[in-house]
N, C-alpha and C positions, 0 to 999 in steps of 0.2 A: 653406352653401346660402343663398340668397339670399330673403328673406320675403317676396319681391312676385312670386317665380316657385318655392316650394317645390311647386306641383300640377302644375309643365308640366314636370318633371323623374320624374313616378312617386314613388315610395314610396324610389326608391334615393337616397341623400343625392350631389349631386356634389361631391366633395371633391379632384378633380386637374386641378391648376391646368396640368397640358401636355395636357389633353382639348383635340381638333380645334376642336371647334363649343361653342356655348354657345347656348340659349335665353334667349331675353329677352322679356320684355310689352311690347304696344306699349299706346296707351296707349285707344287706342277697339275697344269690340264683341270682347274678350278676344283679338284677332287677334295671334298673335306670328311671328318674321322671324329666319329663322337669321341667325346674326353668322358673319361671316370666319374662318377659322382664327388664333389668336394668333401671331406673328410671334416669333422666336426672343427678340428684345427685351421684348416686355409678356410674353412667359412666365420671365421674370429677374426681373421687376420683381413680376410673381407669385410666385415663388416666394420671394420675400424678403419681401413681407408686407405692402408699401402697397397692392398694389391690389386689387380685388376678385379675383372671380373669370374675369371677363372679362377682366383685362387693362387697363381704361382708365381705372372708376371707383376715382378715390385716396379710401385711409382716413382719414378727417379725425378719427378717433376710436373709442377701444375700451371695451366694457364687457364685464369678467369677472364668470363666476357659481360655483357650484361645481357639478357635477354626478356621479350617483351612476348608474352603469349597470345600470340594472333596470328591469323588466318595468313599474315605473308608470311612471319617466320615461321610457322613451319614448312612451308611451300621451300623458303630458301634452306629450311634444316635437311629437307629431302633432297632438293636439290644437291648438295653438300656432300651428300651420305653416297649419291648417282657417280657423283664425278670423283670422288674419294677412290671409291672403289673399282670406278673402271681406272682410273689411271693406276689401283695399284696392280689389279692382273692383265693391262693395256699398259705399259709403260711409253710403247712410242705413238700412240693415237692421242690428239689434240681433244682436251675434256670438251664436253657440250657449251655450246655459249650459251653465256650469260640473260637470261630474261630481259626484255625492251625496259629500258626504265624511262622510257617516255613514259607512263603510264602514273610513275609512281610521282613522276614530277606535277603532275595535273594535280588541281583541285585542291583543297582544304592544308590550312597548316597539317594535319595529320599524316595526310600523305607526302606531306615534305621531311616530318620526321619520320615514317617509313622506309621510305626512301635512303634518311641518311641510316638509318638500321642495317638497311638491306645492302645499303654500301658497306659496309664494316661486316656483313655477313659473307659478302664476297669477296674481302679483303682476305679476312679468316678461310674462307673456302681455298685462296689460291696457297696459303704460307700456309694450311694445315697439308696440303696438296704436295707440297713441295719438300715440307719435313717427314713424310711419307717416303718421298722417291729419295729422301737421304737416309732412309731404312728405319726410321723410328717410328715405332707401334702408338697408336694413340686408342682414347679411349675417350665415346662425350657421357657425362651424366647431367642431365638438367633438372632429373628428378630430383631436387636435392632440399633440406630445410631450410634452405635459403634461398626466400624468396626474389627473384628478380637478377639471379648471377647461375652461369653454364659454369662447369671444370670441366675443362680437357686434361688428361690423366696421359702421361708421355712414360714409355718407357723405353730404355736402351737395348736393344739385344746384343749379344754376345758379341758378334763380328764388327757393330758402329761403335761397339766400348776399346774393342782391339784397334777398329783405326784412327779414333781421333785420339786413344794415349798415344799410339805412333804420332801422329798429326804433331802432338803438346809436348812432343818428348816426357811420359811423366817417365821419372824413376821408379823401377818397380823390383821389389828384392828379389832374387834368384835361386838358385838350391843351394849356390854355391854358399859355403857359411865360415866365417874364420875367429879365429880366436881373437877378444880383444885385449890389450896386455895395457894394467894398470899399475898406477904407481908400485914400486919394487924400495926394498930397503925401511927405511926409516918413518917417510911418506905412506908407504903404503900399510904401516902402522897405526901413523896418524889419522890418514884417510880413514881405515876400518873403524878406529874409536871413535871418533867424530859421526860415523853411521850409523855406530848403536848408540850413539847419544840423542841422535835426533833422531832416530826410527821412529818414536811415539809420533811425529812432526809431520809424518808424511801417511798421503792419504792411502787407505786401505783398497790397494789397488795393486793388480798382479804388472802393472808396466811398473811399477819403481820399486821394485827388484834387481839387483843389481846383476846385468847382462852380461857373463862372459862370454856370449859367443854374440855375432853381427851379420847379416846375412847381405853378402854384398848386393849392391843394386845395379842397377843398366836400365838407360831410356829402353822401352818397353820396342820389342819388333814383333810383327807379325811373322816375320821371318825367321827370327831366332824364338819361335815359342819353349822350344826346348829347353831352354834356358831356366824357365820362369816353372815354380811349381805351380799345376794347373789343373792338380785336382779336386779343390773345390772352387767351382767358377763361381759360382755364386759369392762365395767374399771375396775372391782375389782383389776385386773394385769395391771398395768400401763405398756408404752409402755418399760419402760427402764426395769421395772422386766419380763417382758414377753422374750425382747431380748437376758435378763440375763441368762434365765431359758434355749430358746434354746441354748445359747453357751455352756454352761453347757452340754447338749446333745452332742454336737458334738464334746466337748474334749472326754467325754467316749465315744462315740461309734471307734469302730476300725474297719480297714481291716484285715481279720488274712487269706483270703488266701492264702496266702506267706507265707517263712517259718519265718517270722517276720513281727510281729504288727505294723499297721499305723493309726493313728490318727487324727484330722486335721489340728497340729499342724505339724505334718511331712508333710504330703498332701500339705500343703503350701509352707516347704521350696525345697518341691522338686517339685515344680511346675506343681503338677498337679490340682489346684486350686492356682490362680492369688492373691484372696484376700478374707476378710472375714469379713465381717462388719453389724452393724444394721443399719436400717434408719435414718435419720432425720423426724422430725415429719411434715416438711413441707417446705414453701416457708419462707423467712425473707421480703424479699421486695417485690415492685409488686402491681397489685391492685386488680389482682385476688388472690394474697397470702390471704388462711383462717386463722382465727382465728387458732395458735396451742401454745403449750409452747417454740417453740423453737423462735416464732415469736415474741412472748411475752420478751423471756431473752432476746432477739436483741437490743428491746426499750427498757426495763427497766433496762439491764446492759451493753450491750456491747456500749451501744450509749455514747459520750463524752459529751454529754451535760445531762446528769446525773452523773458526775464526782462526784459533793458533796454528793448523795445520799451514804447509807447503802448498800452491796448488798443484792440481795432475794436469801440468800441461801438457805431457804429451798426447793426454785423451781431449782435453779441447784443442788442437791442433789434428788429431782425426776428426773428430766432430764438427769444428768453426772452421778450418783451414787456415793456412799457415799464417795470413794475415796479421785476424785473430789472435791463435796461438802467440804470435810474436808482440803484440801488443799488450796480452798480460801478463808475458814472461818478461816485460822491459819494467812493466807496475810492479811486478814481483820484489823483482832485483829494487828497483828505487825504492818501496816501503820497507826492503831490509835495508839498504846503506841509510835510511831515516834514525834507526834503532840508532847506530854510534853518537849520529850528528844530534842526536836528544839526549845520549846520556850526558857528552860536553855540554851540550845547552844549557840541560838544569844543572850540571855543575859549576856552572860560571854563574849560574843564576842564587845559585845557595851562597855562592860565594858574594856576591853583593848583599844576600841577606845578614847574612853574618858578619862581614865588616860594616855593616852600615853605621855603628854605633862608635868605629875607630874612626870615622869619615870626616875629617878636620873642616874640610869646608859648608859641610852640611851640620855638621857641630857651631860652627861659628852664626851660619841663618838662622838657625832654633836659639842661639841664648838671647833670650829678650834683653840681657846686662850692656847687650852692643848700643840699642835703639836706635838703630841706622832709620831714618825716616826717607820714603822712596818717594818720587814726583806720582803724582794721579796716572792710573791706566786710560783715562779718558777726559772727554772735557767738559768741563760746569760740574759734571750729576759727580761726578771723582772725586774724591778728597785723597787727601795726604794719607800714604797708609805705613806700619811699621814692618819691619824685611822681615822679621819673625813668622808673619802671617805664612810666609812661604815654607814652611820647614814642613809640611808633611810635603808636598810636589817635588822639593831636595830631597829629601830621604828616600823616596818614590823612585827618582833620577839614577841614586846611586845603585838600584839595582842593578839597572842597565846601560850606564855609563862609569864605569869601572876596570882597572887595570886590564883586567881578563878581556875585556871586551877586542880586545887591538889582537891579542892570541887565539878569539874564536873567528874572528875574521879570517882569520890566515888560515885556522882551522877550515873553516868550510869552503874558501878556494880550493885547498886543496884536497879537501873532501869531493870536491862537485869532479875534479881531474880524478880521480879517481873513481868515483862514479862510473865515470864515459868509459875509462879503459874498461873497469867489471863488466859493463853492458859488453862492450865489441869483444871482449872475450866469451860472455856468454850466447850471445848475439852466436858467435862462429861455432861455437860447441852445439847450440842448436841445428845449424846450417848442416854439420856434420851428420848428425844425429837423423835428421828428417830429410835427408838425401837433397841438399839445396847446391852443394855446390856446384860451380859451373853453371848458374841460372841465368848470369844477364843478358845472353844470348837469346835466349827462351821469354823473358820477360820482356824485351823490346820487340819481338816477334808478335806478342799477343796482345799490346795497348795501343794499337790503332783501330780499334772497332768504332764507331763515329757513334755520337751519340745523338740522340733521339732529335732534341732540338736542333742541332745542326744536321740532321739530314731535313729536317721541315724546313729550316732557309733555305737551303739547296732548293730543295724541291718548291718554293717559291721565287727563288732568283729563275730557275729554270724554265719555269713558266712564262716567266718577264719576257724572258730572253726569246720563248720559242713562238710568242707573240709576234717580236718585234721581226725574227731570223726565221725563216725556212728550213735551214742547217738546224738540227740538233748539237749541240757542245756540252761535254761535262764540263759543270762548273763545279766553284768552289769559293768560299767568303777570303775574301783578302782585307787589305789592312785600309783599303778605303770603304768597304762594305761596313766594318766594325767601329770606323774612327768616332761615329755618335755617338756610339758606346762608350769608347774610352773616353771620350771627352768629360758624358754624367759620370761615368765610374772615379775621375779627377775632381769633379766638382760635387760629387756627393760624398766623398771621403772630407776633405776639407772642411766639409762644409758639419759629418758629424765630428769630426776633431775640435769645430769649433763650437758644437753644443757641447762640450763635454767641456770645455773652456769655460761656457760661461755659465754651466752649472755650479765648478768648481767656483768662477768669482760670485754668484749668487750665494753661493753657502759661506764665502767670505764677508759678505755682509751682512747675512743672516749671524755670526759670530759677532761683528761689529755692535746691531743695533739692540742684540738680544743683552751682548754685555752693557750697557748702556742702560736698557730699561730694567734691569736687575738690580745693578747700581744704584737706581733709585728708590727701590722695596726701603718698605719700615722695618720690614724681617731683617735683627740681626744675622739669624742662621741662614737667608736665601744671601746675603749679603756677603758674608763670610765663604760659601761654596759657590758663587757667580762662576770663578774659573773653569772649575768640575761638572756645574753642570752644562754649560756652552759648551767645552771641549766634546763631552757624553754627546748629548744630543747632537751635536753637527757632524760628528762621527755617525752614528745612527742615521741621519738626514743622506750622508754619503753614501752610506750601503746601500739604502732603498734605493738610492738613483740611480749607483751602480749595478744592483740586481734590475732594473727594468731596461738600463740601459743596455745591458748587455744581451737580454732577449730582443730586442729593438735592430741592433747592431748586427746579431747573428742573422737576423732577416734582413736586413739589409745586406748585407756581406753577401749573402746566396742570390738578392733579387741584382744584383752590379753584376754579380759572374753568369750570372742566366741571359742576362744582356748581351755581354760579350761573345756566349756562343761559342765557349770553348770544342773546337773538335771531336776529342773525346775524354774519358774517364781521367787519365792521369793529367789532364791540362786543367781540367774544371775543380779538380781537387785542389791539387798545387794552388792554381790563382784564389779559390775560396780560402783556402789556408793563410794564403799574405793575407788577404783582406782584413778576416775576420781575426785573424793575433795584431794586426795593424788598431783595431778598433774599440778588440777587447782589452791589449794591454796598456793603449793610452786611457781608457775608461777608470780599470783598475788599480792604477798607479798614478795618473793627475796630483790628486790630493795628496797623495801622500809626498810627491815629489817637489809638491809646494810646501810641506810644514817641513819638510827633511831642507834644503834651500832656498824657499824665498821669503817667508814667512821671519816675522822680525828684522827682517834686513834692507826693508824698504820705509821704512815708520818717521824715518827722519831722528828727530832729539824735541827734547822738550825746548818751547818758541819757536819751532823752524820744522813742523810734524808736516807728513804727508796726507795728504786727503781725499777721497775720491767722492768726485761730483760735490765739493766744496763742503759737505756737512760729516762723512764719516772720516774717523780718523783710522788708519792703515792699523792694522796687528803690530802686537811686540807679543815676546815669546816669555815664558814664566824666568824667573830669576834661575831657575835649574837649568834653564836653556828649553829645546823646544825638542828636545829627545824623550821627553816622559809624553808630551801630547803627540808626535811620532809612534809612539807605542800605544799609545790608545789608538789610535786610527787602525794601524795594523793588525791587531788582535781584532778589534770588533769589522774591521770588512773582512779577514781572513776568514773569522771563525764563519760569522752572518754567511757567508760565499759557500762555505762546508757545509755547512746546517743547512740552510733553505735553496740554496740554489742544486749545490752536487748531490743531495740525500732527499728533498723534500720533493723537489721537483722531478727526479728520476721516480722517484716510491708512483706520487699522485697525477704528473699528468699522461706517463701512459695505463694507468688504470681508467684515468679518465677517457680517454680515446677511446678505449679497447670497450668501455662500458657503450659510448655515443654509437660507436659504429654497429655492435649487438643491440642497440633499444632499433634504431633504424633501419635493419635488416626484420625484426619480429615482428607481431601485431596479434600482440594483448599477452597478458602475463603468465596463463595457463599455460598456451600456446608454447610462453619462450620456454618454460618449465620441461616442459613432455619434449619438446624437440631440441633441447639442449641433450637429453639423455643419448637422444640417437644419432647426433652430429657427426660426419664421417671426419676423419684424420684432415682431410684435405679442406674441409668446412671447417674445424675448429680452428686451423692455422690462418684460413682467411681474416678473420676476426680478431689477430693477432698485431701489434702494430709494425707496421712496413721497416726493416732495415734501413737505417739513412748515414751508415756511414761510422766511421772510426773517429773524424775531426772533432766532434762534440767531447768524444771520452779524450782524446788526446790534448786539446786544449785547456780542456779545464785544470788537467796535471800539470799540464805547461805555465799556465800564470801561479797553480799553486808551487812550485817551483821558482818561479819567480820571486813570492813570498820569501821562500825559504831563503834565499842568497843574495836579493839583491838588497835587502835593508837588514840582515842577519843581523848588524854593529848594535842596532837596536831594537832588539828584538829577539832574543836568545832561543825562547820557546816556541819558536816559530817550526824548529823543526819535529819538537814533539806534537804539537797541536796536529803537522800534517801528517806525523804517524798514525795518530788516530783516528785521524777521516779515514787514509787509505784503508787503516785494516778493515772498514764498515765500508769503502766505498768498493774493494775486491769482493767482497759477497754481493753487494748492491748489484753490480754491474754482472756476477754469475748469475743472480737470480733474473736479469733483468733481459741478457740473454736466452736464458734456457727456458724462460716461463713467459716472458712477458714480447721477445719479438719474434716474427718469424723466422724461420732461419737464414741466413747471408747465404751470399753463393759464396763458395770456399774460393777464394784468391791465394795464388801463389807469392810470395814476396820471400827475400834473403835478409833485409834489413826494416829498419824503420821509417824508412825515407828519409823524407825534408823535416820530420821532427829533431832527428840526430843535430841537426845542422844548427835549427833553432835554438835546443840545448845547449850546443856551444856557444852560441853568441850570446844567450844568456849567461852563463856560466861566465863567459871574458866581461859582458858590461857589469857585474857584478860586483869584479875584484873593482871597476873604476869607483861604480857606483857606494862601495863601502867605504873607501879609501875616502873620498869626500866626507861622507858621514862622520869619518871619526874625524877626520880636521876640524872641519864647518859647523857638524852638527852639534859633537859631543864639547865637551870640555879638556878635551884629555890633550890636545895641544896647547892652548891656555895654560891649564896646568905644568905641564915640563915647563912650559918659555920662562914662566914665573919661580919655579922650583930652581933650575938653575940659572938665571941671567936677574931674579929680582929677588929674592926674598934674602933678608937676611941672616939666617941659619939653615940655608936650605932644606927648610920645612914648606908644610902647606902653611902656617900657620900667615895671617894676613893675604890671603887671596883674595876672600871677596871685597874685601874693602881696595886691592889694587885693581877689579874689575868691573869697580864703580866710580863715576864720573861726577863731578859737582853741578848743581844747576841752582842759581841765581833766582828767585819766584818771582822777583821787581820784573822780569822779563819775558814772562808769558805773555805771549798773543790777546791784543784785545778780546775781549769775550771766552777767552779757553781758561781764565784761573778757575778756581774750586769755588763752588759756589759756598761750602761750609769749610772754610778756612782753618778754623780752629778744631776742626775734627777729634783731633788729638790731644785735645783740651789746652795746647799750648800755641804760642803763633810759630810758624813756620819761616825760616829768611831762606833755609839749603836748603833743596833736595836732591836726592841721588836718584840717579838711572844706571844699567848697566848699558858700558860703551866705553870706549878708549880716546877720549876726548879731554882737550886742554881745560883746566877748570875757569872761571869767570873773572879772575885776577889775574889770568897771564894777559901777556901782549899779545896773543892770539887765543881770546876768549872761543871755547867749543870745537875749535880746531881741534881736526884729526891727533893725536899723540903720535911719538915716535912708536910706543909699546904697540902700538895697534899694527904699522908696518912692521915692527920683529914679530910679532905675531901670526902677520900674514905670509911672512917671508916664511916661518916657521911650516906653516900650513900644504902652502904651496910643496916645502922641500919634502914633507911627508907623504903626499900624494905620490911625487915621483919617486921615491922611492918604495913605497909601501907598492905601488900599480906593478912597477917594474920586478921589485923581489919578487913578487908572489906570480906572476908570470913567468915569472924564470924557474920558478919550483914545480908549477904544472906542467910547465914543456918540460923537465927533468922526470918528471912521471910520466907525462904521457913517453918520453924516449925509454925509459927504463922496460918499462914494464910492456911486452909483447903484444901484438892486437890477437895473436894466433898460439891457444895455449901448446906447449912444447908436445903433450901426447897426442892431442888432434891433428895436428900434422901428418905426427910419424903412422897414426892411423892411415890420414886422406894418403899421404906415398905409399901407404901398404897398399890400403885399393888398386890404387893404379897399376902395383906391377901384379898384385894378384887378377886383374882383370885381362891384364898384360898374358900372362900364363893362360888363362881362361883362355883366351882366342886362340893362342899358339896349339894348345892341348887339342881344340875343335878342326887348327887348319891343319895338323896331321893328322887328324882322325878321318879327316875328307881326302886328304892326298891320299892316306893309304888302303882308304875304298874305292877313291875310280882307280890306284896301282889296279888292286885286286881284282874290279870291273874289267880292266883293259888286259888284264895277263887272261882271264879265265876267256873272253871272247879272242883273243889271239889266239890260244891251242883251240879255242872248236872253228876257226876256221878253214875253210877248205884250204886254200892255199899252205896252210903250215900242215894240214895233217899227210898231204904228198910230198911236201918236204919231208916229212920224218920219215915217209917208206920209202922214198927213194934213197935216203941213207941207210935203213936196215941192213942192208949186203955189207955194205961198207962197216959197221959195226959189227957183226959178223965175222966179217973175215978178219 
């Protein structure tokens, strides 16, 4: 029923949208005018759920409540409908007070939850009251098939859509229209063959069509309507700025009967409104589904069988708002610059396959003719083993520790700087395109709306306060009201940084004891793969902790910033943002940041081994080095993190929701049958899951980005792997969108925010973080020190044997020699370790070698040079290459002086009507027309 005509309808509610006639208020001396019969067409469009109950006024928004069918409420639904309607044809008369709620306070817990019903009826009575006198139409239906929730049904009329885009400054395009001039010459050759190369590429859609003409824009005036073509009202405001406009509305208006202000941001979290959402524009499936945009993204993006196309951003930027739009046109851009960084990947990667067999040092591990004998991996259960055993983990090694490797490094620095610049240049092509520039003025204007939580402190400091004072004072939480907060939000970060510590040392022991009891199997073959399957499994062990941890983590990141009580929108985002990249990406990087350096580098040497809690003995890393079980780690939490986390989890847990919150709204399965057919629009979207935000999709990119560049050195296919999530996690995320949540409120933005930022600092600790990798991790410094400063035909040939050390067996540690000595069916006096230590006969038996310091010195100097080069090459790209492509420019300065003329054109067109005003009432005034006849003689004679 509609709140601006609940009295010219009787006492009976009208709730059937195929009624003949409709009543409506006009708008002088209470007089109202039967409307037309609805035509078979607005009674479809009624019955689906966009339009009122007339048939014409669209829902630009819905607010749900929860409602209990009893004798008060309706007394306070009536009540409700009394004072609605006087105050809308009473504007300046104070509504009826409020009902005694002494009454409701008495007696039985029932009437205590009445009571608080009736409170939240009268809450909604005064902010429904008050979005009324800010000129928006509203409409209740409770008749609804769903049982136990009201819709209020909000629509914007014409004149409140005109003043609050005045209010927002939107840009709104004009008559005015100009030409836009593209590449010319040689480019503009290339540019057009390049278009019909990729036409098949791009979605069948009349926006990407290439536009020679642009129709200039201007913040929207009521003053200058002229301006703006304005004869069809009904789209001038698309549905997603219409929606925009009223949310807008209903963050400013407030309740201030209280001695503190509510909003509908408090209103929600204190539950006297359920939810708060705009429409969908329609059906997706179906064969009555009409033609709408939302039906359109369905098939042209969310479908998988459009995988290889482009997406239509510029129709999910009409549809989702700029936000939105901009955060899939940044995923766009990053899973194209993926495509290069995968073809290099797997060529470096084919490239290790195919020389593996030239691989001198991996050639030397595999001939059993050497029979190099190594010290035990462990102690008592270990015996003596032969270096041979090693040569599939070396061969392994060499795929991804190989010349190339040092060139793909450099490679995707300077890939990742390039990146950045393609975004901020597409980044501003968009800005142009979608009338953004000149926003930040407009965007810092509109992110101080206080959000829900922090207006309920307030209004609890408040109370404190007006207990204690007489004086009422606006207050507001300062930095001693928060300091508990901050203090857990210090001590709960630390404290999971340090479960994430000592999962990682748990699964280091878990490695230790598993290799250990392996070691002791009668199975030659469990015997022989101990290494591969410890490495497997403790990798495996890693992702699960990691996939729970990271759900864990995210919950916590949100319950620390809910603490805190950030003001509003943009503070609570930001702050969740550190947190939760703070928590996630120590999470998923830990492990790996241990076998990448510290792993083998704490073990000691055989007689003089590290030990933790006196019985296990520390890690040492396979004879290839510790870059091949680096690469298992990486592959299997990257992939595991894509698979179940970004794909399995988006597909089933909000189908699961959406399923819990439909079983709990029904009752019994006929029932949910028959009244699913007849769900209105604004019903099925209820049961949709709530919008919560862009941080979820943008951080998952972020750590898998992460992947990509900060262990690249070992790890080549890292960036194909993330090409193939992306291209299945762009559909994932359309469908996931358009079918699976309700709609966001369209937000304005120019950029990407605090992500951009993030990027970069990822993108700089990268170059650090590879640079290490290949000194430390790989062998590829070892190798040059040796190649030229020790070998004697500067060949590889004798490397491994200059990268193993002698060890003495007379000198093992009580209780740590090999319990089966003769393993090898011979006795043992030497064994070798890898390590750069004096052998057992010098005068400084086990002592450090010189080779080990040229080695380290070697390493060190690679670092600073390899950090600094490739820094030096990014900043030369990022200088080279403009943030503001050269045509979007010369466009935005075209704007401005054609806007420039535009006004000039308008101020003589007004000078030279009031000339014309003021000459035409000069001759007919009396005074000049006796001046003319008193000169007639005179002209005359």
């Amino acid at each position: 029923m509609d709140l601006t005509e609940n009295e010219i309808g009787g006492s009976q509610p009208q709730t059937a949208c195929t009624q003949a006639h409709f009543l409506r208020d006009v708008l002088f001396h209470g007089k109202f005018q039967l409307l037309k019969s609805l035509t078979p067409e607005e009674n479809t469009q009624c019955r689906q759920g966009l339009y009122f109950q007339d048939g014409r006024r669209r829902v630009d928004y819905i607010l749900t409540y929860h409602i209990k069918k009893s004798s008060s409420t309706w007394r306070h639904a009536s009540r409700l409908r009394d004072n609605a309607f006087t105050r809308t044809l009473r504007r300046g008369r104070h509504p009826p007070p409020p009902a005694h709620r002494g009454d409701a306070e008495l007696g039985s817990p029932d009437h205590s939850a009445d009571h608080h019903d009736d409170d939240k009826a009268l809450r909604r009575e005064e902010f429904e009251s008050n979005l009324l006198e800010m000129g928006l139409e509203l409409e209740r239906d409770e008749e609804t098939k769903t049982p136990g929730v009201g819709f209020v049904k909000i629509h914007a009329p014409w004149n409140v859509l005109c003043r609050e885009a005045e209010f927002m400054k939107l840009k709104m395009p004009t008559k005015k229209v100009y030409e836009v001039k593209h590449s010319s010459g040689v480019m503009e050759k290339i540019n057009a063959f390049i278009s019909k190369l990729t036409d098949p590429l791009h979605p069948n859609l009349e926006e990407n069509r290439i536009q020679n003409v642009k129709h200039l824009s201007y913040p929207f005036s009521r003053e200058k309507q002229h301006l703006f073509d304005l004869s069809d009202r009904d789209s001038f405001f698309d549905s997603k700025t219409r929606s925009s406009l009223v949310c807008e509305v209903l963050k400013r208006t407030k309740c201030t009967k209280a001695k503190f202000s509510m909003g509908i941001t408090s209103l929600l979290g204190s539950g006297v409104y359920l939810a708060a959402y705009p429409l969908h524009d329609g059906d997706v499936e179906g064969e009555n589904a009409e033609p709408n945009d939302r039906k359109l993204l369905y098939e042209e993006w969310a479908s998988y069988s459009v995988f290889y196309k482009y997406q239509p951003i510029g129709l999910i930027r009409k549809y989702f708002g700029e936000k939105i739009g901009l955060y899939f046109a940044w995923l766009g851009v990053y899973t194209q610059m993926l495509i290069p960084a995968s073809l290099v990947g797997v060529i470096v990667f084919l490239y290790g396959c195919v020389t593996v067999d030239d691989d001198i040092p991996s050639m030397e591990i595999c001939d059993q003719r050497k029979n190099i004998t190594m010290c035990p991996l462990c102690d008592r259960v270990c015996s003596y083993w032969n270096l041979s055993i090693a040569c599939g983990t070396a061969r392994a090694s060499h795929l991804f520790d190989n010349p190339t490797t040092v060139f793909f490094s450099i490679f995707m620095a300077l890939w990742a700087a390039f990146f950045m610049e393609h975004w901020k240049r597409r980044q501003m092509r968009l800005n142009y395109e979608w009338d953004l520039t000149g926003f930040e003025d407009e965007e810092e204007a509109l992110k101080d709306h206080p959000r829900a939580e922090y207006e309920f402190r307030v209004m609890q400091k408040t109370l404190k306060k007006d207990h204690k004072s007489q004086k009422p004072e606006k207050e507001k939480l300062t930095c001693r009201d928060r300091f508990p907060a901050y203090m857990t939000n210090l001590i709960m970060m630390l404290l999971m940084i340090g479960v994430t510590f000592a999962i990682v040392f748990g699964v280091i022991l878990y490695r230790i004891s598993t290799k250990a009891a392996l070691a002791m199997s009668s199975n030659p073959m469990t015997r022989s793969n101990v290494r591969l399957t410890v490495k497997t499994t403790a990798a495996i062990i890693n992702l699960v902790v990691i996939l729970i941890l990271d759900e864990v983590y995210g919950a916590v990141a949100r319950w620390l910033t809910v603490l805190e009580v950030p003001k509003t929108d943009k503070s609570f985002e930001e702050r969740l943002i550190f947190k939760t990249f703070i928590l996630k990406f120590v999470n998923a990087f830990t492990p790996i940041i241990y076998i990448a350096f510290f792993r083998g580098r704490l073990g000691g040497r055989p007689g003089s081994y590290l030990y933790v809690f006196e019985s296990y003995r520390m890690e040492e890393c396979a004879h290839g080095g510790c870059l091949m079980e680096l690469c298992i780690q990486l592959s299997i939490t990257m992939l595991g993190k894509q698979l179940i986390q970004n794909n399995l989890f988006e597909i089933g847990i909000p189908k699961l929701k959406k399923l819990i919150r439909y079983i709990k709204s029904k009752r019994g399965s006929y029932q949910e049958q028959e009244n699913e057919k007849k769900l209105q629009r604004y019903e099925t979207d209820y049961f949709l899951e709530p919008f919560v935000g862009l941080t979820p999709e943008y951080m998952e990119m972020i750590i898998q980005f992460g992947f990509v560049t900060l262990f690249v050195a070992s790890f080549p296919l890292a960036p194909l792997f993330a090409l193939l999530n992306n291209i299945i996690e762009i559909r994932l995320d359309a469908k996931k969108f358009v079918a699976e949540l309700r709609r966001p409120d369209a937000a304005r933005g120019k950029d990407i925010g605090i992500w951009y930022n993030i990027l970069r600092g990822v993108a700089k600790v990268a170059v650090i973080v590879n640079a290490f990798v290949i000194s430390f991790t790989s062998d590829f410094i070892p190798r040059l020190v040796y190649q030229y400063m020790y070998s004697p035909d500067g060949s590889m040939h004798g490397f491994v044997n200059h990268t193993l050390s002698y060890f003495n067996v007379s000198h093992f540690q009580n209780g740590t020699a090999p319990l089966e000595p003769f393993h090898l069916g011979f006795r043992v006096d030497i064994c070798r370790y890898k390590d750069y230590r004096e052998p057992p006969w010098s005068p400084t038996p086990y002592e450090i070698s010189k080779e080990f310091w040229a080695v380290l010195a070697a390493r060190l100097a690679f670092v600073i040079v390899f950090q600094n080069v490739v820094m030096l090459m990014s900043d030369v790209v990022d200088w080279i290459i403009p943030d503001i492509p050269k045509d979007i420019s010369l466009q935005i300065h075209k704007e401005k002086i054609l806007m420039m003329d535009l006004f000039m054109k308008e101020e003589k067109g007004k000078t030279r009507t009031e000339d014309s005003v003021t000459s035409k009432e000069t001759r007919h005034s009396p005074l000049m027309r006796s001046r003319s006849i008193s000169h007639t003689p005179c002209k005359n004679y």
